[in-house]
C-alpha positions in Angstrom: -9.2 7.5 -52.8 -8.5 11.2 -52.6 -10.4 13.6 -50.2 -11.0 15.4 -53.4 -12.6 12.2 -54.7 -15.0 11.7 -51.5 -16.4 15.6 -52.0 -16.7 14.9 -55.9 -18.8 11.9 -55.2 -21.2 13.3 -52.3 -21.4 16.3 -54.5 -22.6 14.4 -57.4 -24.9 12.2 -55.2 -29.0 12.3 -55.4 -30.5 14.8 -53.3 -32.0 12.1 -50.6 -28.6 10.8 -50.4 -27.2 13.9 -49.7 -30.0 14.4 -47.1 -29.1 11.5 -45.3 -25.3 12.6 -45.5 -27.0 16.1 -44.0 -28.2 14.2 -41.1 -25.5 12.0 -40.1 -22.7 15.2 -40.0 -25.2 16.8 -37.8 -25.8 13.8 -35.6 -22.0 13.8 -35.9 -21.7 17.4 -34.4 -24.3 16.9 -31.8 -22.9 13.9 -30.4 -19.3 15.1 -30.3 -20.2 18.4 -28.6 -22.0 16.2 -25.9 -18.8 14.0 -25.8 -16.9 16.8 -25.0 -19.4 18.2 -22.3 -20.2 15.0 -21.0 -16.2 14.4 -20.2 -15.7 17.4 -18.8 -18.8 17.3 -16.3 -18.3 13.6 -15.0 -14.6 13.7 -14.4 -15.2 17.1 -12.4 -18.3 15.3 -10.6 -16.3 12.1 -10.0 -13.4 14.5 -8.7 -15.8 16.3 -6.6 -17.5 13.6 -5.2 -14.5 12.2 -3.9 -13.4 15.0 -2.0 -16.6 16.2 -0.7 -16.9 12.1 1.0 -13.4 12.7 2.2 -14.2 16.4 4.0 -17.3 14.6 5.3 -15.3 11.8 7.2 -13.0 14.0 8.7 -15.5 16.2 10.3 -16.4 15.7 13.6 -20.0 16.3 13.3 -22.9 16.5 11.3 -23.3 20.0 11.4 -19.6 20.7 10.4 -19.6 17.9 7.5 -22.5 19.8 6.0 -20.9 23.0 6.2 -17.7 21.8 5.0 -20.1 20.4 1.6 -21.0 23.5 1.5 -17.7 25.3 0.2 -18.8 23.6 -3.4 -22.4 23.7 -4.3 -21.8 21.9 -7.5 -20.1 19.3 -5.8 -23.1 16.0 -6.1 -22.6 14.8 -2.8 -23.2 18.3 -1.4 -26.8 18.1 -3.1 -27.6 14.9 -1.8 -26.6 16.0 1.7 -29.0 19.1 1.2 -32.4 16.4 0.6 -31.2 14.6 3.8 -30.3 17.2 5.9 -34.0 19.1 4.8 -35.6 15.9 5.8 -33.4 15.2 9.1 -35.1 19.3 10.4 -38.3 18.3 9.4 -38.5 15.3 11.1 -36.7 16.6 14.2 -38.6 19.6 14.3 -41.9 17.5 14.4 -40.6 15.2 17.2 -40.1 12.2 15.5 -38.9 9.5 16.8 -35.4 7.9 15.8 -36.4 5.1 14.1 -39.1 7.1 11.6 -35.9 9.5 11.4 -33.4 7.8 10.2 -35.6 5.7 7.5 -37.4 8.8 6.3 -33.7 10.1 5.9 -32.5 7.2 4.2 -35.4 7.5 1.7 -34.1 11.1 1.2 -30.7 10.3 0.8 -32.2 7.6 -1.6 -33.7 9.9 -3.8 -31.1 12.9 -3.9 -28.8 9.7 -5.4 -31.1 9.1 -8.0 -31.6 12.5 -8.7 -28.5 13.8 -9.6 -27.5 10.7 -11.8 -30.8 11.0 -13.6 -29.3 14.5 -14.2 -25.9 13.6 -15.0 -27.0 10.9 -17.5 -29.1 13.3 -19.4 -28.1 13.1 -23.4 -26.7 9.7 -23.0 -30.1 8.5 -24.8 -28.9 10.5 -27.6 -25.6 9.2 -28.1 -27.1 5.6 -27.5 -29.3 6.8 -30.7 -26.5 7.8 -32.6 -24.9 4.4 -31.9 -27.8 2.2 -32.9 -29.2 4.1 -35.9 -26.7 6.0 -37.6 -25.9 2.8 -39.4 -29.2 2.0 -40.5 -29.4 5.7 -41.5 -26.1 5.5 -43.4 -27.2 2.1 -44.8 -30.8 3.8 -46.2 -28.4 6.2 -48.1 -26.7 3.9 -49.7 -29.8 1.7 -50.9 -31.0 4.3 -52.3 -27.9 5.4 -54.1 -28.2 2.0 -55.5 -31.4 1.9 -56.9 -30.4 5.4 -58.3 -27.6 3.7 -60.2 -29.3 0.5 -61.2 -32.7 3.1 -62.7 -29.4 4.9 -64.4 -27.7 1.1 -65.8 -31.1 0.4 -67.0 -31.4 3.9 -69.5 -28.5 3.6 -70.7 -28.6 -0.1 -71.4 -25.2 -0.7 -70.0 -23.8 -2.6 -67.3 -19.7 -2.3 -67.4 -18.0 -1.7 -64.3 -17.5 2.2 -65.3 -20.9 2.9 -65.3 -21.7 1.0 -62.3 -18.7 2.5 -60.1 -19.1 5.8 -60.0 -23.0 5.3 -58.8 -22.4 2.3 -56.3 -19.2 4.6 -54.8 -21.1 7.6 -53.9 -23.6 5.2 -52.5 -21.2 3.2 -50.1 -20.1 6.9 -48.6 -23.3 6.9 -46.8 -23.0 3.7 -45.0 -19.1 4.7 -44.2 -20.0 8.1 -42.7 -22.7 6.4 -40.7 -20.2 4.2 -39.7 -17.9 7.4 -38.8 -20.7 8.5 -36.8 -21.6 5.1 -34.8 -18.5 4.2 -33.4 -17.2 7.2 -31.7 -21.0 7.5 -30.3 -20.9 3.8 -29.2 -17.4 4.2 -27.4 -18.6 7.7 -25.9 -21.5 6.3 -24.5 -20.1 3.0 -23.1 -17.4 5.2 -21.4 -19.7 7.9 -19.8 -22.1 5.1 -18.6 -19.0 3.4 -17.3 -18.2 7.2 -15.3 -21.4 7.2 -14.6 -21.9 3.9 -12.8 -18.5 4.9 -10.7 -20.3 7.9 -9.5 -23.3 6.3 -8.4 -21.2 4.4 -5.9 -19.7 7.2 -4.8 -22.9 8.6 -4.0 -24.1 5.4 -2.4 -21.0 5.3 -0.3 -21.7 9.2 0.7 -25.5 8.5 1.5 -24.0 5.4 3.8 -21.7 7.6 5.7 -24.3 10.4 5.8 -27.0 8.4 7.6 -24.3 6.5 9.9 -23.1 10.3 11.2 -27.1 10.6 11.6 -27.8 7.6 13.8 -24.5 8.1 15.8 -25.6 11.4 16.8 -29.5 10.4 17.4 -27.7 7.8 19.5 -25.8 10.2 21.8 -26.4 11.0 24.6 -26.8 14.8 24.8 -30.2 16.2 24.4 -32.1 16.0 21.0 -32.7 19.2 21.0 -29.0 20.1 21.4 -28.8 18.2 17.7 -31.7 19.4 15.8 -29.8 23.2 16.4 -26.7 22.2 15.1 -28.0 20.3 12.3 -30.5 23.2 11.5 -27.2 25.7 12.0 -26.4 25.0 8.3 -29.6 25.5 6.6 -29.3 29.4 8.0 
């Protein structure tokens, strides 16, 4: 079937079928555009992550690694150090002891994690949308397209294949471009979550390392004081 064919039969469609064909190319748009986005932002974050653990490692303090994070502000580890290194001052600069110190910073570290993949997962919900109902959406087109034909059949008291085509064709493009629309959203979002999930323990990793650098240096043996001014040297 020509492309000239598939625009003849959508134009001569019922208006609720077209409707439905409305929806889906704009669920189509939406969810490409957010493909796009979404595969630009997580390779970047995965990218950045990476380094930022790496230029944490090699430093040879806390105070250092944080200001090494610091050259990239986008950079998700860097925004995760920021919660634990906010709580590591406040804690320090109440006198806490050690033990209260490192768990309230591991809680920190806990949360900045789940933060920023909360935040880099945002508009997967919709492509997991487009996945599950663009079918059924498709498939509502093209029921109704069929009952359009089959009211048709019954005026004009006919039921050859050349009246029956033409109606049940323009039907079946529904449930094809819903189709068009579900599987590129079902492989986008499988992907990202994929990306996603790989970043996460990245993260994890970069919390781990972050509170080990934290309870090596509470465990020195220089003064605490000496560390709550290095630490608190970055957030100046």
């Amino acid at each position: 079937m020509g492309d000239s064919n598939i625009f003849a039969l959508i134009w001569q469609a019922t208006f609720m079928v077209k409707c439905v064909l409305g929806l889906l190319v704009i669920m189509s748009l939406i969810s490409w555009s957010l493909m796009f986005q979404k595969w630009f932002s997580l390779t970047a974050a995965k990218r950045k992550a990476a380094k930022g653990l790496e230029d944490f490692q090699q430093a040879r303090d806390l105070r250092e690694a944080v200001q090494a994070l610091g050259s990239d502000a986008s950079s998700p580890v860097y925004i995760v150090a920021q919660e634990g290194v906010a709580e590591y001052n406040r804690l320090r600069e109440q006198g806490s002891s050690s033990d209260i110190l490192a768990d309230n910073v591991r809680r920190a570290l806990r949360q900045g994690v789940s933060m920023q993949t909360s935040q880099m997962g945002t508009s997967l919900s919709f492509l997991a949308t487009c996945a599950n109902a663009a079918p059924f959406i498709g498939l509502f087109g093209t029921v109704w397209g069929i009952m359009h034909s089959f009211h048709s059949i019954g005026q004009m008291k006919t039921a050859t294949l050349a009246a029956v085509a033409p109606g049940i064709s323009e039907a079946l493009v529904a449930t094809a471009i819903g189709l068009g629309v579900a599987i590129p959203a079902t492989i986008g979002y499988n992907l990202f979550l994929g990306m996603l999930n790989g970043i996460e323990v990245q993260l994890v990793n970069f919390a781990g390392a972050f509170l080990n650098r934290v309870q090596r240096e509470l465990g020195a043996t220089r003064p605490a004081s000496t560390t709550a001014a290095r630490v608190s040297g970055e957030k100046r």
